[in-house]
VEXTOR-279644 format. One record per residue (C-alpha): residue in one letter; x negated, y, z. Coordinates in steps of 0.05 Angstrom, whole numbers. Example, Ala and Ser with C-alpha at 12.3 -4.5 7.8 and 13.67 -1.06 7.14 Angstrom:
2
{'A', {-246, -90, 156}} {'S', {-273, -21, 143}} 
***
This chain:
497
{'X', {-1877, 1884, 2426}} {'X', {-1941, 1884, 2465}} {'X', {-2000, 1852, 2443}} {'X', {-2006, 1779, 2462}} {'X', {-2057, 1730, 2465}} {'X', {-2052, 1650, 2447}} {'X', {-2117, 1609, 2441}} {'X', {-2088, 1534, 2442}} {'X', {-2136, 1487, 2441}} {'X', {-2152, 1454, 2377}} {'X', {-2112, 1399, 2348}} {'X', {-2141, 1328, 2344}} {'X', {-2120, 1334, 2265}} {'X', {-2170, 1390, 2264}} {'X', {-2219, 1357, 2296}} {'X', {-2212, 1302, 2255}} {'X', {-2212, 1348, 2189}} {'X', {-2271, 1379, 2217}} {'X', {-2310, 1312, 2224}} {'X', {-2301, 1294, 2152}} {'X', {-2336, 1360, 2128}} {'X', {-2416, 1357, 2105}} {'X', {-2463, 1386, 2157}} {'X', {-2535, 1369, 2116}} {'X', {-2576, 1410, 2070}} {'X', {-2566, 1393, 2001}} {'X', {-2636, 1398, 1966}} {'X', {-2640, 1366, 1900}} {'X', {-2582, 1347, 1894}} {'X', {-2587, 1292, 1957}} {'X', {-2549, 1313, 2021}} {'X', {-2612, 1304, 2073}} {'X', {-2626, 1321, 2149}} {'X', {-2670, 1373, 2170}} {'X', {-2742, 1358, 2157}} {'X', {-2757, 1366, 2236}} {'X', {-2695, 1353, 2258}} {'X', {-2665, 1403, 2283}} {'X', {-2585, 1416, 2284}} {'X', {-2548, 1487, 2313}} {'X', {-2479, 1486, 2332}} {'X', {-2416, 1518, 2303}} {'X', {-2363, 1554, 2347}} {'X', {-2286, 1553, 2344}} {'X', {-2288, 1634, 2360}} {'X', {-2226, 1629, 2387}} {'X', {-2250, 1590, 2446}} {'X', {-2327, 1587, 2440}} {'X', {-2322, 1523, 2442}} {'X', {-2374, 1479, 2391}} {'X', {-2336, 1444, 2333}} {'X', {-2395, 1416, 2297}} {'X', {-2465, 1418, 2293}} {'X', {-2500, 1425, 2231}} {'X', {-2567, 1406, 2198}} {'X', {-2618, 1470, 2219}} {'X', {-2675, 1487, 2161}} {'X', {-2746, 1483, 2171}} {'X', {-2794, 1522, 2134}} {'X', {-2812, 1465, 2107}} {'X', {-2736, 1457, 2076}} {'X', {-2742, 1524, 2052}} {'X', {-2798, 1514, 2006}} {'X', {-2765, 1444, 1989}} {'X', {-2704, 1478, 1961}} {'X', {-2741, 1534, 1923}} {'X', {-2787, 1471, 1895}} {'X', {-2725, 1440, 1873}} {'X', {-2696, 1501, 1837}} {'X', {-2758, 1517, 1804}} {'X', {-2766, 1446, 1773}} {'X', {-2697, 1453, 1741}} {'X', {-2703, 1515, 1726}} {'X', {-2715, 1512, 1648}} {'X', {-2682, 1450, 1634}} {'X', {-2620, 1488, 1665}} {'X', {-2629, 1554, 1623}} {'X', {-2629, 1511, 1574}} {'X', {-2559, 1487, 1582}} {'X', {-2511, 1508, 1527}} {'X', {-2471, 1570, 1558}} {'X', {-2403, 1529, 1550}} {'X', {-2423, 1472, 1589}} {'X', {-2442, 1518, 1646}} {'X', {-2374, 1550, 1642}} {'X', {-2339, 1488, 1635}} {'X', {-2364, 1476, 1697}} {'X', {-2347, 1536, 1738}} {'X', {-2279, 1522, 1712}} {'X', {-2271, 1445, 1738}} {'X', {-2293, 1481, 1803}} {'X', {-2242, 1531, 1799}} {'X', {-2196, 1482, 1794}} {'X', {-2224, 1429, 1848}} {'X', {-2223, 1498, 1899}} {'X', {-2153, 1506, 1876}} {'X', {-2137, 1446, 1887}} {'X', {-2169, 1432, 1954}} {'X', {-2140, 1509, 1975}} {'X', {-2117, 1479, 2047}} {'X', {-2177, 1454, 2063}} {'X', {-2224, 1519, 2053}} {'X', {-2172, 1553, 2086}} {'X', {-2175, 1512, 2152}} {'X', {-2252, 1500, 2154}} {'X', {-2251, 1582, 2141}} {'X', {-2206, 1591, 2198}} {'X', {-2237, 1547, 2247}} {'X', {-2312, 1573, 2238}} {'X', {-2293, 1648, 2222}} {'X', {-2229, 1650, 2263}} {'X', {-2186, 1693, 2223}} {'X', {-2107, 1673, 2206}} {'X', {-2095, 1627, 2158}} {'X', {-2064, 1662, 2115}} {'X', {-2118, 1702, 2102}} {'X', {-2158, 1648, 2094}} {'X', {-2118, 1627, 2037}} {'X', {-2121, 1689, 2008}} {'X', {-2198, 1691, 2010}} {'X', {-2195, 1622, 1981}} {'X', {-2162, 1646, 1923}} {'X', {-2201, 1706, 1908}} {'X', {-2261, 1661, 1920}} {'X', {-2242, 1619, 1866}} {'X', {-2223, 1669, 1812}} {'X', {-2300, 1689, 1810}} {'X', {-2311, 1622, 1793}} {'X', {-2255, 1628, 1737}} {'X', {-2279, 1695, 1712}} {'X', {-2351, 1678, 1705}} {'X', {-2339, 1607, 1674}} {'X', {-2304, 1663, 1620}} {'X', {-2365, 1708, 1628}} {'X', {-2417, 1652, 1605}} {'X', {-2404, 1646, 1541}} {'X', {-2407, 1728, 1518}} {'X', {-2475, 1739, 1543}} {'X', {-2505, 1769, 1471}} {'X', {-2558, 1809, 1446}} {'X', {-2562, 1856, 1382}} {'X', {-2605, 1865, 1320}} {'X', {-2615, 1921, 1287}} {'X', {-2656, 1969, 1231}} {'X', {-2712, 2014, 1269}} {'X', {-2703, 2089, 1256}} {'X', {-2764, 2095, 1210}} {'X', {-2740, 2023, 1172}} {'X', {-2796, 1985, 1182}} {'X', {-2784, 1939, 1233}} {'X', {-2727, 1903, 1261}} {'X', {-2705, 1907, 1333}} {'X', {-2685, 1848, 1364}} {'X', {-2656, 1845, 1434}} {'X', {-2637, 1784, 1474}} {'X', {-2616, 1765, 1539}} {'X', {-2644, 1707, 1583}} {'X', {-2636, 1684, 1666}} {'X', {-2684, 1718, 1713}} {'X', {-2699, 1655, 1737}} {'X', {-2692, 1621, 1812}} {'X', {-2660, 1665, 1861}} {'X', {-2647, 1661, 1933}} {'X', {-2580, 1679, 1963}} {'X', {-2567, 1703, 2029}} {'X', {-2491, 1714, 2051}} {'X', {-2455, 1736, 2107}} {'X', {-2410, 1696, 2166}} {'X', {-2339, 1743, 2145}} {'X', {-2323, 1718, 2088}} {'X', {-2354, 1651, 2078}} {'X', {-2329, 1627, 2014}} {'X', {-2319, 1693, 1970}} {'X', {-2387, 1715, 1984}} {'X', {-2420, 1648, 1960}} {'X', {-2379, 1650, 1892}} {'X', {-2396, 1723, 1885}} {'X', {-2460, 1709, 1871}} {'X', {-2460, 1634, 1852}} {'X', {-2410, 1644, 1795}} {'X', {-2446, 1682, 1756}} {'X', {-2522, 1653, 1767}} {'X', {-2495, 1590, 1738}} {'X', {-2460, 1626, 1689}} {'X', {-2523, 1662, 1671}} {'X', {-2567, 1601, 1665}} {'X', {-2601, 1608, 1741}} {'X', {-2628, 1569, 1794}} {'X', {-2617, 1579, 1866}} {'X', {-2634, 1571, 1939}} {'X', {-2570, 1602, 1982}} {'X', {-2574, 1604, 2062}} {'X', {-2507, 1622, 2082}} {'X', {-2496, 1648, 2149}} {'X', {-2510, 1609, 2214}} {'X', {-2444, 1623, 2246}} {'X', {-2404, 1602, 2183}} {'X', {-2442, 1544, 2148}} {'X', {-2390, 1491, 2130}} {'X', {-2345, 1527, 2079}} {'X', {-2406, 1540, 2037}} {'X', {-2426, 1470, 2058}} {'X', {-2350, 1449, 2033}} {'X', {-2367, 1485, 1972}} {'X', {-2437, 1466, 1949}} {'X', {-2394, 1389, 1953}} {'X', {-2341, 1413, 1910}} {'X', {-2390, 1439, 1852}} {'X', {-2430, 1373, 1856}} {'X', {-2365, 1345, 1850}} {'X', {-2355, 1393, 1787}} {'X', {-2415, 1370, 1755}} {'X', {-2467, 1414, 1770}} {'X', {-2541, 1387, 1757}} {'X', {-2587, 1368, 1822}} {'X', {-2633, 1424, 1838}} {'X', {-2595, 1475, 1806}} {'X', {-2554, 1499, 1878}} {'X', {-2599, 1484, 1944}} {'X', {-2570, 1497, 2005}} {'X', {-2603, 1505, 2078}} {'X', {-2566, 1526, 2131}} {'X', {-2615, 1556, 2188}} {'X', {-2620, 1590, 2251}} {'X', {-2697, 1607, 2239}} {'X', {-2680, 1654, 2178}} {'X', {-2748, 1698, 2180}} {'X', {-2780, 1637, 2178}} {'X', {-2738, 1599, 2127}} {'X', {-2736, 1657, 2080}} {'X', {-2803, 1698, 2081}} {'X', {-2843, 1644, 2055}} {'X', {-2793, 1627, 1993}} {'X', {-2787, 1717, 1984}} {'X', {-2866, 1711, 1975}} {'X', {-2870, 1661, 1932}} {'X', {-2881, 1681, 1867}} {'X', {-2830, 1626, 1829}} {'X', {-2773, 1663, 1861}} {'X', {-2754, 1718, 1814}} {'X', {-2692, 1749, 1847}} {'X', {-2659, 1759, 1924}} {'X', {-2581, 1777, 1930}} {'X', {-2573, 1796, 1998}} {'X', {-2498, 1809, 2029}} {'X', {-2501, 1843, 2108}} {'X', {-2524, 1894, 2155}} {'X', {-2566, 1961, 2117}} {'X', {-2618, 1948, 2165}} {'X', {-2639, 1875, 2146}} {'X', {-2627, 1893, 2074}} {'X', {-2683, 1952, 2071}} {'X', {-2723, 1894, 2102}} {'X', {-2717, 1848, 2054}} {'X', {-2729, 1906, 2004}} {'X', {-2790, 1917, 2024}} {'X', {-2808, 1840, 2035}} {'X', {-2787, 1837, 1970}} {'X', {-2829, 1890, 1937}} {'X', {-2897, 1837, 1943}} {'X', {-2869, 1799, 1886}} {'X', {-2826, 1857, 1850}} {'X', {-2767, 1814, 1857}} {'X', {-2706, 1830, 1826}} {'X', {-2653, 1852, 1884}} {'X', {-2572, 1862, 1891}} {'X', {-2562, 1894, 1959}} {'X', {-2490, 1903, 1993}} {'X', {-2500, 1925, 2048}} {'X', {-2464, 1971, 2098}} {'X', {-2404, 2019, 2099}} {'X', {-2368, 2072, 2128}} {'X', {-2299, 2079, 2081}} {'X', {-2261, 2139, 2099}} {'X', {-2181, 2129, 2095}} {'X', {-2161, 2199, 2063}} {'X', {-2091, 2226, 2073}} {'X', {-2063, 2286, 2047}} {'X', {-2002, 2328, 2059}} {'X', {-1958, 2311, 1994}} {'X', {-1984, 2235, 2001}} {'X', {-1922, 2177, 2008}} {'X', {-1930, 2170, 2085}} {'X', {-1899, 2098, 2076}} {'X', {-1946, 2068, 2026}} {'X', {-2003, 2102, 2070}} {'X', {-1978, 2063, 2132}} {'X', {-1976, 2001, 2088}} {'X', {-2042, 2010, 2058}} {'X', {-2082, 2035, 2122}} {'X', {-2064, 1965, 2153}} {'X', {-2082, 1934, 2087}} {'X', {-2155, 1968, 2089}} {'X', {-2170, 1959, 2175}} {'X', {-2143, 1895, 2188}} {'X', {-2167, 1859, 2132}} {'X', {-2206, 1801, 2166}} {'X', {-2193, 1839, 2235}} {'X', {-2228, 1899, 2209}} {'X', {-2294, 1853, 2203}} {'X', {-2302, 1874, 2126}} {'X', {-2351, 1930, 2105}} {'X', {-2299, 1953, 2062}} {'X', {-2255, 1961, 2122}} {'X', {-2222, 2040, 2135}} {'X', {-2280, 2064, 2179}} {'X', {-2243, 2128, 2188}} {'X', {-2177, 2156, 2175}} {'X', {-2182, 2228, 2155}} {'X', {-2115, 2255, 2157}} {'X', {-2081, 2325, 2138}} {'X', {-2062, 2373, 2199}} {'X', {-1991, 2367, 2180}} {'X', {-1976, 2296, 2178}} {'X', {-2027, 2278, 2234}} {'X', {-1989, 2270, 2295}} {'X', {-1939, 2223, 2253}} {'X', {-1982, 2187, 2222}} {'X', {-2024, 2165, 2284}} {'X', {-1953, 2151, 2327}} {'X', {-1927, 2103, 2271}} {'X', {-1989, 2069, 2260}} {'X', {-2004, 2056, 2329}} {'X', {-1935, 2031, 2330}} {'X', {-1945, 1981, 2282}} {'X', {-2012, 1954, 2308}} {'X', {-1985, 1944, 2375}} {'X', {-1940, 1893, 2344}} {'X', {-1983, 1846, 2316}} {'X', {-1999, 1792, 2353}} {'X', {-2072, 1766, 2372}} {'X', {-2086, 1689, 2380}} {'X', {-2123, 1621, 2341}} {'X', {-2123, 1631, 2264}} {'X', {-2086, 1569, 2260}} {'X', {-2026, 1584, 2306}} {'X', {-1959, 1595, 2286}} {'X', {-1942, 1671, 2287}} {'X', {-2017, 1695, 2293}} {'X', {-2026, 1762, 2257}} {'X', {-2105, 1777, 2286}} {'X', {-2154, 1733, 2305}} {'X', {-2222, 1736, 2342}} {'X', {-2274, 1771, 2333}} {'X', {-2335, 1725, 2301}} {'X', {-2378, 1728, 2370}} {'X', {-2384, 1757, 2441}} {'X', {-2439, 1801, 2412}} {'X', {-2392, 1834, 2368}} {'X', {-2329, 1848, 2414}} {'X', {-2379, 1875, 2455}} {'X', {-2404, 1927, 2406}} {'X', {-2329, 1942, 2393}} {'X', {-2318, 1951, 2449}} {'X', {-2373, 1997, 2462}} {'X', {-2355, 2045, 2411}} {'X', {-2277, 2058, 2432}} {'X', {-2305, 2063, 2513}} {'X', {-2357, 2111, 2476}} {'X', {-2299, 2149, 2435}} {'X', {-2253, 2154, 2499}} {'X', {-2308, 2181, 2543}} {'X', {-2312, 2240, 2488}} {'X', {-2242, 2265, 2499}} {'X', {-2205, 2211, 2442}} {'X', {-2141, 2180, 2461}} {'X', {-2110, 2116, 2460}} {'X', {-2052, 2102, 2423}} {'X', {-2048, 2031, 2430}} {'X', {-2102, 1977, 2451}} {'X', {-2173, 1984, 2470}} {'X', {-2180, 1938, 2516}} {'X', {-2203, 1868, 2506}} {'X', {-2153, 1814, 2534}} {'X', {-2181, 1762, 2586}} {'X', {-2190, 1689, 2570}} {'X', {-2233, 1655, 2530}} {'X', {-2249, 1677, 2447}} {'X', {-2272, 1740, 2421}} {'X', {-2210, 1768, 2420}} {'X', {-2205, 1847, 2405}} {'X', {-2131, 1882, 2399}} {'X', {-2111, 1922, 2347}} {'X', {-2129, 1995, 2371}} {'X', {-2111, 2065, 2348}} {'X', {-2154, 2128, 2382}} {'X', {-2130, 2197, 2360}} {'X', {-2166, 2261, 2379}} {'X', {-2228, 2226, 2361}} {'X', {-2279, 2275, 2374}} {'X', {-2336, 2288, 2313}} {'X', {-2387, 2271, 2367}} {'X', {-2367, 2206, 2371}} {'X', {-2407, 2140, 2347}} {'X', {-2352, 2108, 2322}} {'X', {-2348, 2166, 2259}} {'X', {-2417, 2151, 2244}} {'X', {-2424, 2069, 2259}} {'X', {-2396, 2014, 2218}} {'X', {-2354, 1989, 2276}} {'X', {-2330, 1917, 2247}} {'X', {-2269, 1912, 2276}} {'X', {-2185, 1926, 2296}} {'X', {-2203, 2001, 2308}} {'X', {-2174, 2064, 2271}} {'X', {-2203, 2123, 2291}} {'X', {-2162, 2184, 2264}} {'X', {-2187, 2251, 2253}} {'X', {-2147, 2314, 2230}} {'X', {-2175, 2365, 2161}} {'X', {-2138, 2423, 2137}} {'X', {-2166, 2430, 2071}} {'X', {-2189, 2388, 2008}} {'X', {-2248, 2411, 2020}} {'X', {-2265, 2397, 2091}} {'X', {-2235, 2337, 2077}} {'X', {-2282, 2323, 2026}} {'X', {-2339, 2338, 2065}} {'X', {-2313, 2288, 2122}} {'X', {-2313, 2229, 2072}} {'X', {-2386, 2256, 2049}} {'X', {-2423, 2260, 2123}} {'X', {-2442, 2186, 2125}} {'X', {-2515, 2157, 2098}} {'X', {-2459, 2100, 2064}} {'X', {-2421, 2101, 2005}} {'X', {-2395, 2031, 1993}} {'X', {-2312, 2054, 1977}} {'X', {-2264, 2103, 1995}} {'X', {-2188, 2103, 2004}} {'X', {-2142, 2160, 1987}} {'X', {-2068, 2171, 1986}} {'X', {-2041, 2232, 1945}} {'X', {-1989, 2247, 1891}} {'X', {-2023, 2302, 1856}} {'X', {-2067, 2257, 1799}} {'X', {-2111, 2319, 1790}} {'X', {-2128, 2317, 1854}} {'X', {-2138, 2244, 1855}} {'X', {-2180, 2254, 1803}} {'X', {-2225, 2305, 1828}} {'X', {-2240, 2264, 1894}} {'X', {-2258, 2199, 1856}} {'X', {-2310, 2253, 1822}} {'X', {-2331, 2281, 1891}} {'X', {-2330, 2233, 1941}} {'X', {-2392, 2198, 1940}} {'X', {-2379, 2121, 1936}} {'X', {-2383, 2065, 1891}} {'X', {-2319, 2049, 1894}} {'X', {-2255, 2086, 1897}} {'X', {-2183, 2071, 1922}} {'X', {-2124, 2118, 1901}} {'X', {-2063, 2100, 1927}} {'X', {-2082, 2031, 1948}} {'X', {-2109, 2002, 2009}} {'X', {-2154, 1935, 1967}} {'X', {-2199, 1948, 1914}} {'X', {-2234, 1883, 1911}} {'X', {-2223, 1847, 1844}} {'X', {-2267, 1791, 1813}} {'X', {-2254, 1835, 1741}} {'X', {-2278, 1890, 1768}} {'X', {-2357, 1911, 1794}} {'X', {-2365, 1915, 1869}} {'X', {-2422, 1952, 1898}} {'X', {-2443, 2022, 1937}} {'X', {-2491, 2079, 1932}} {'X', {-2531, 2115, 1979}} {'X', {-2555, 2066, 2040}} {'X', {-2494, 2020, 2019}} {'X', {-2534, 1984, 1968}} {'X', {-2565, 1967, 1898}} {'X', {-2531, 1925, 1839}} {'X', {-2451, 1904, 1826}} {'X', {-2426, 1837, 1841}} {'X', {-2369, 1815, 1799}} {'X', {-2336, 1846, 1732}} {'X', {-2374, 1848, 1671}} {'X', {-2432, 1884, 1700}} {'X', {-2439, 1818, 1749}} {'X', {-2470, 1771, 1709}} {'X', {-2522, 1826, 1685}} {'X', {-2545, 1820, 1747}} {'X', {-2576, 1759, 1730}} {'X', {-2605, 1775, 1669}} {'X', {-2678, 1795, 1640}} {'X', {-2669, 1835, 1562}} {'X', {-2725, 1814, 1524}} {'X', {-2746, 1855, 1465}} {'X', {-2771, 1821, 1392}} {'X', {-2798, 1870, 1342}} {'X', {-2801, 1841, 1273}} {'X', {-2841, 1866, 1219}} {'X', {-2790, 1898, 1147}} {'X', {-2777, 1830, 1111}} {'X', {-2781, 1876, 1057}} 
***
């Protein structure tokens, strides 16, 4: 089946569903307009068309919010650790509970199928459910010094406020990521979640007031001025720690904005996962888990397959069936019946896309299926295969954020090694294989911070997510998540002896 394209317009019902949706800043607990006024708009990106317009934050709002989570700062810390997990958990269960409606208000600002949607909605929430476990085994130790003349006491306490930024792809699993466990952890915070995506963390920050969560302790501010919004609360020296999800670029800025007040930073930033496939690999669970790890969220994931690295023997096959299946999913609104792919989150980004294939192509690679973006109105992209992809080509070396695979042939472990290695990221890497040694010794060699054997998803709120290299600093989620968050302070005691 060829690739087709619906873009119906919206439903009244969603129109309606969309009215009934918070579009203020929430500062202190009080749902308020822009101090100057301002609003921005927020597109369906399957038609470009506005659905809403949202409260925009002033500088002014910015240091507002970080005001507000500095006053409630220690009364929060001070919060018995069970009463900030019971919490999270009445908002696991309210997101639960209110699954349909993240997953439409996801759909209709970020544009991808529904039922991805409800899958992010439900990995979304289990953060919440594993940190409201998480809050109540932060501990310390105690113990003899070596010589025996002191005790050592260790304890753990919250950094303090922090500011959150998060990206537009996935709006509500990025906000728990790094919510969950600041409550958890005791801490205050200022989050400014993308522009293009505001109202499922809007949708959110409602349900956790809902949940019980003190004013002051979560302060949202939506802006389209976010060097202006943010760079005053980053110097201020009551903020004590950024979390920044998005491009590398912005996040070495923000490092080094940062670096004024030696803030505490997490920093996931971008990738360039390489899809390894080896001769003796199942060619079948490959197949299934290379469409797993590209067209996640239409590719628009930095833990998307950047590049499939395949063996010389299987190659040819494994680019023909592929392509095959791509070129029968179908393209059209998230919320359509039948809709396997939808838009891209903005012209700006189909456009870069789109770039990098006509780049690719023009360098001798060939297309399988796609690579060409459909007429009408959305962002709309097709799922695209390009084989012969030459090593020249940008599309080996850039992120490229959406439905592209662009396959290479190795011959050896090595070289294939080496392939995965020539990138300045190392957020995850994907390999299929049946020899366990082998598995082995690439999880050892290929430089990531995250590993896939034999699966195309590694994401997992039990488990720590984060790069090396230029892909990042810290781990969201697992046990090491809530660290994150945390300051060790040292006692020494004199011998009570």
């Amino acid at each position: 089946m060829e690739n087709t394209l619906t873009a119906d317009t919206p439903a009244s019902t969603e129109l309606e569903f969309i009215a009934t949706l918070p579009t203020q800043l929430f500062i202190g607990g009080q749902w308020i307009d822009s101090s100057d006024g301002a609003t921005s708009a927020v597109e369906d990106p399957s038609t470009g068309a506005v659905l809403t317009r949202v409260a925009d934050a002033s500088p002014a709002d910015g240091e507002r919010a970080l005001a507000a989570a500095a006053r409630s700062q220690e009364s929060w810390a001070l919060t018995p650790p069970r009463e900030r997990g019971e919490i999270l958990r009445r908002a696991f269960e309210l997101v639960t509970a209110r699954a349909e409606d993240f997953a439409l208000a996801m759909t209709l600002e970020m544009g991808k199928p529904l039922a991805e949607s409800r899958g992010e909605v439900a990995y979304g929430a289990e953060f919440l459910r594993w940190f409201s476990e998480e809050a109540v085994r932060v501990s310390g130790r105690y113990s003899t010094a070596p010589d025996g003349k002191s005790r050592l006491l260790v304890t753990k306490r919250p950094v303090g406020p922090c500011l959150f930024i998060t990206p537009w792809n996935f709006p509500l699993a990025m906000a728990t990521r790094k919510i969950a466990p600041a409550i958890a952890a005791g801490c205050t915070m200022v989050l400014k979640p993308a522009n293009l995506t505001p109202l499922t963390a809007l949708l959110f920050t409602q349900v956790l007031h809902e949940a019980g969560l003190p004013d002051g302790v979560l302060n949202v501010i939506p802006t389209t001025r976010p060097g202006e919004v943010t760079g005053p609360i980053i110097r201020d020296s009551r903020l004590r720690k950024l979390s920044f999800t998005g491009s590398t670029g912005v996040g070495q800025q923000l490092i080094a904005d940062s670096a004024h007040q030696v803030l505490r930073t997490s920093m996931e930033l971008g990738g360039n996962a390489p899809f390894l496939v080896f001769e003796d690999a199942d060619l079948d669970a490959a197949l299934d888990g290379a469409m797993v790890a590209k067209l996640r969220n239409m590719g628009e994931a930095c833990t998307a397959a950047n590049r499939f690295i395949v063996h010389e023997s299987m190659v040819d096959e494994f680019s023909q069936r592929l392509a095959s299946r791509m070129s029968e999913l179908t393209l059209g609104r998230g919320s359509a019946d039948g809709t396997n792919i939808g838009p891209l989150i903005d012209s700006k980004s189909r456009a870069k896309v789109d770039e990098l294939v006509t780049d690719a192509v023009a360098g001798g690679a060939t297309v399988l299926t796609g690579g060409k973006a459909p007429s009408g109105e959305g962002y709309f992209y097709p799922p695209t295969v390009l084989a012969n992809v030459p090593p020249t080509a940008r599309i080996l070396r850039e992120e490229v954020f959406g439905p592209v695979a662009p396959i290479v042939s190795f011959s050896s472990e090595d070289e294939a090694i080496a392939l995965a290695n020539r990138t300045e990221f190392g957020l995850v890497a994907y390999a299929y294989t049946r020899d366990l040694n082998r598995g082995i010794r690439l999880s050892e060699k290929v430089d990531v911070g995250m590993f896939g054997l034999n699966t195309g998803i590694v994401s997992n709120p039990a488990a720590p997510f984060g790069g090396v290299k230029q892909s990042g600093l810290g781990r969201e989620g697992g046990t090491e998540g809530i660290e994150e968050f945390l300051e060790t302070r040292y006692i020494g005691i004199a011998d009570p002896s």
